[in-house]
N, C-alpha and C positions, 0 to 999 in steps of 0.2 A: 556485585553479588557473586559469592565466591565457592556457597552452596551451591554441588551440583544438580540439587533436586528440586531447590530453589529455580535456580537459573532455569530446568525445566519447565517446571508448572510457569514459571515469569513468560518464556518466550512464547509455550504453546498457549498461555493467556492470550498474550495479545493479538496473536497470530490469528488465533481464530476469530474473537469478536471481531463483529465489522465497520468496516472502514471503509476508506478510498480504496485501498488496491484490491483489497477483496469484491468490493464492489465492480470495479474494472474487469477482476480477473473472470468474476463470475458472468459478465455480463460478453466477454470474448470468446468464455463457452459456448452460450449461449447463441451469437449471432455466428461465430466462425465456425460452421460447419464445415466436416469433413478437415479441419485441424488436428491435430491433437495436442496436448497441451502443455511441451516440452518449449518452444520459443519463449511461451509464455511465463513458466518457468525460472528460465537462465532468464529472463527480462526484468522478473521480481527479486530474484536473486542479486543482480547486478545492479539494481538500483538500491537495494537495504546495503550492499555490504560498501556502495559509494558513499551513500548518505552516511555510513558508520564512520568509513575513515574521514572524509572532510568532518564530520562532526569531533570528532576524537583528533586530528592534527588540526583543523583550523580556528573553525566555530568556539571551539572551550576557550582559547588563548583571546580570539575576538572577542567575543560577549565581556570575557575578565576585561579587556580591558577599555569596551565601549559597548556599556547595558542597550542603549538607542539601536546596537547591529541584530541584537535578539530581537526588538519590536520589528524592525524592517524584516526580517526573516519571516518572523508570523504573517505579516501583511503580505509577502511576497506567495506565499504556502497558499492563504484564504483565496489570492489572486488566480494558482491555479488551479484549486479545485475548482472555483465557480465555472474556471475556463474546462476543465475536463465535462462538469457537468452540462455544461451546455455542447460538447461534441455529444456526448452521450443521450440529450435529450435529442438532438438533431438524426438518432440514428432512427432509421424510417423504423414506424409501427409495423409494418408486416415485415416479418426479418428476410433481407434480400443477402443474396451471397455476395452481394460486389460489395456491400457497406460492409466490412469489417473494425473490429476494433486492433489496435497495431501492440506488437510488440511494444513499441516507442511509447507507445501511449501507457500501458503497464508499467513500466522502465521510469517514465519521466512522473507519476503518479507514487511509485513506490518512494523515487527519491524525493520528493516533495510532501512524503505522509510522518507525521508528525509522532509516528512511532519508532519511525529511522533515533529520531532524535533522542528517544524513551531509551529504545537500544543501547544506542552509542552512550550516554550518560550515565545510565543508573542498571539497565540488564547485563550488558557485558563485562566482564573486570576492568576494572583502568588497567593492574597489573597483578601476573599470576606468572606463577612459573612453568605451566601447562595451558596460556591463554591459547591456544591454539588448536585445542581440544575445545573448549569454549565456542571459538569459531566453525569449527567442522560441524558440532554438534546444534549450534545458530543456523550455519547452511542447509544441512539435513531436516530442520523443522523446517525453515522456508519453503523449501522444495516440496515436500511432504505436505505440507497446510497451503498452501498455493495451490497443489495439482487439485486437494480436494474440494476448493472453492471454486476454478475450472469446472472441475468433473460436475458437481452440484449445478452449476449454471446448465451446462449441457443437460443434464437430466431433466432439470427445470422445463427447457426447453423444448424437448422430446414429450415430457409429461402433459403441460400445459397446451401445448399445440399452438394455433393460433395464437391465443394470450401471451404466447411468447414473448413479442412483440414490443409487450410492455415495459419487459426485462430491463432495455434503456432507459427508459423515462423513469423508472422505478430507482436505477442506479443516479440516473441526473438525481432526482431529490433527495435521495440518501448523500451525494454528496454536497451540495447547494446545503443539507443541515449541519454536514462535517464542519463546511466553510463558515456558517451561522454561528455555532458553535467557536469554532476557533478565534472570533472575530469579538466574541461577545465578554471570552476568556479574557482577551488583550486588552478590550474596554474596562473590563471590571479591575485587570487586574495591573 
């Protein structure tokens, strides 16, 4: 996509509907008080722009030339959301400050969210002679719609009181249906 206005509306598309990492990030708002929301951040960051280049140097040349590595990929992806959603449901109903949700946890989520993959394939140029403009301007929305799904979860937080709490369990099933979803794509398709 080679339109740069394109290429806008494309990444802050995806960026904001929700997903696994949104779901995570919001949900680290949410329980890590007294954070703020820069780890979190450079953690979502570093896992989209991993997922882009193994996507873009290894995964395009793999898949060409063993379709079977793209099914296991999906399988492996279903395998961690269900695993992130069940740390996420495990985080205790009343929010305690020792339970946190981890950088890592953000990080290993972003690069396992099946948007890395959107990215890397069809949002970013294969090749431009200003790709790198492209990428700055990919990092800048990352950061940017990442902090605000952060900030949202804390406010949620703040808002809600108590009910807060839920926030986890609400994220476990939002992703446990990402993973339903993904799983049912691979069946059908």
């Amino acid at each position: 996509m080679t339109d740069p206005l394109q290429f806008l509306f494309a990444v802050v598309l995806l960026l904001a509907v929700p997903g696994p990492t949104n779901t995570v990030m919001a949900t680290a708002g949410a329980v890590n008080r007294g954070e703020g929301p820069w780890r979190f951040m450079a953690a979502e960051l570093a896992g989209y722009l991993a997922i882009v280049a193994l996507a873009r140097l290894v995964l395009l040349p793999l898949i060409d030339a063993w379709p079977v590595a793209g099914i296991a990929l999906k399988l492996l992806v279903v395998a961690y959301l269900l695993y992130a959603a069940f740390r996420l449901w495990r985080t205790p109903i009343a929010l305690d400050e020792r339970r946190r949700i981890s950088a890592w946890l953000v990080a290993t989520t972003t690069l396992l969210n099946p948007k890395g993959l959107i990215f890397a394939l069809s949002v970013i140029p294969r090749a431009h002679e200003a790709l790198w403009v492209y990428f700055v301007a990919f990092a800048i929305l990352v950061l940017a719609i990442g902090c605000a799904w952060f900030l949202g979860g804390r406010t949620l937080a703040i808002v809600s009181g108590k009910r807060a709490g839920m926030l986890p369990r609400v994220g476990a099933v939002a992703l446990t249906g990402f993973a339903a979803y993904l799983a049912w794509s691979l069946a059908a398709g």
